[in-house]
N, C-alpha and C positions, 0 to 999 in steps of 0.2 A: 504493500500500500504506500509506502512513503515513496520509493522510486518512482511508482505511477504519479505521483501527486511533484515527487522532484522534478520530470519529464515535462508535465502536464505546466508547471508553471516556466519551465525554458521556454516552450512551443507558445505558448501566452506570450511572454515578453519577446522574442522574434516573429513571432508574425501581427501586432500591434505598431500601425505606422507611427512613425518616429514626428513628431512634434517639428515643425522649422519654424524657425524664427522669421517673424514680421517687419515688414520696415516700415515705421510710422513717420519717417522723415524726421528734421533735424530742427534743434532747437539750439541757443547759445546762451548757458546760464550766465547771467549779470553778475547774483547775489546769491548767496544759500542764506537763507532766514532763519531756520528754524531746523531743526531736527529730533525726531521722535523714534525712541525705542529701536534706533539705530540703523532700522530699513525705508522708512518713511521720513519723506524732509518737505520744504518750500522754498519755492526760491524765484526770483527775481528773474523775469527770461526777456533777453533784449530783442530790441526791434519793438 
């Protein structure tokens, strides 16, 4: 049982298409403001 369930979750993560990254085009931070809990900030974007 464990093999089958070893197997079974390789066969899972190889044939689940792979995520690609999006391009939302560009920005030019001014300023960082503020920053929170170390993954989330604010900031000032010029233009």
């Amino acid at each position: 049982m464990q093999k089958t369930a070893s197997i079974s979750a390789i066969l899972v993560a190889l044939l689940c298409p792979v995520a690609q990254a999006t391009d939302y085009g560009s920005a030019t931070v001014e300023r960082v403001t503020s920053i929170y809990d170390g993954d989330t900030f604010r900031a000032d974007i010029a233009g």
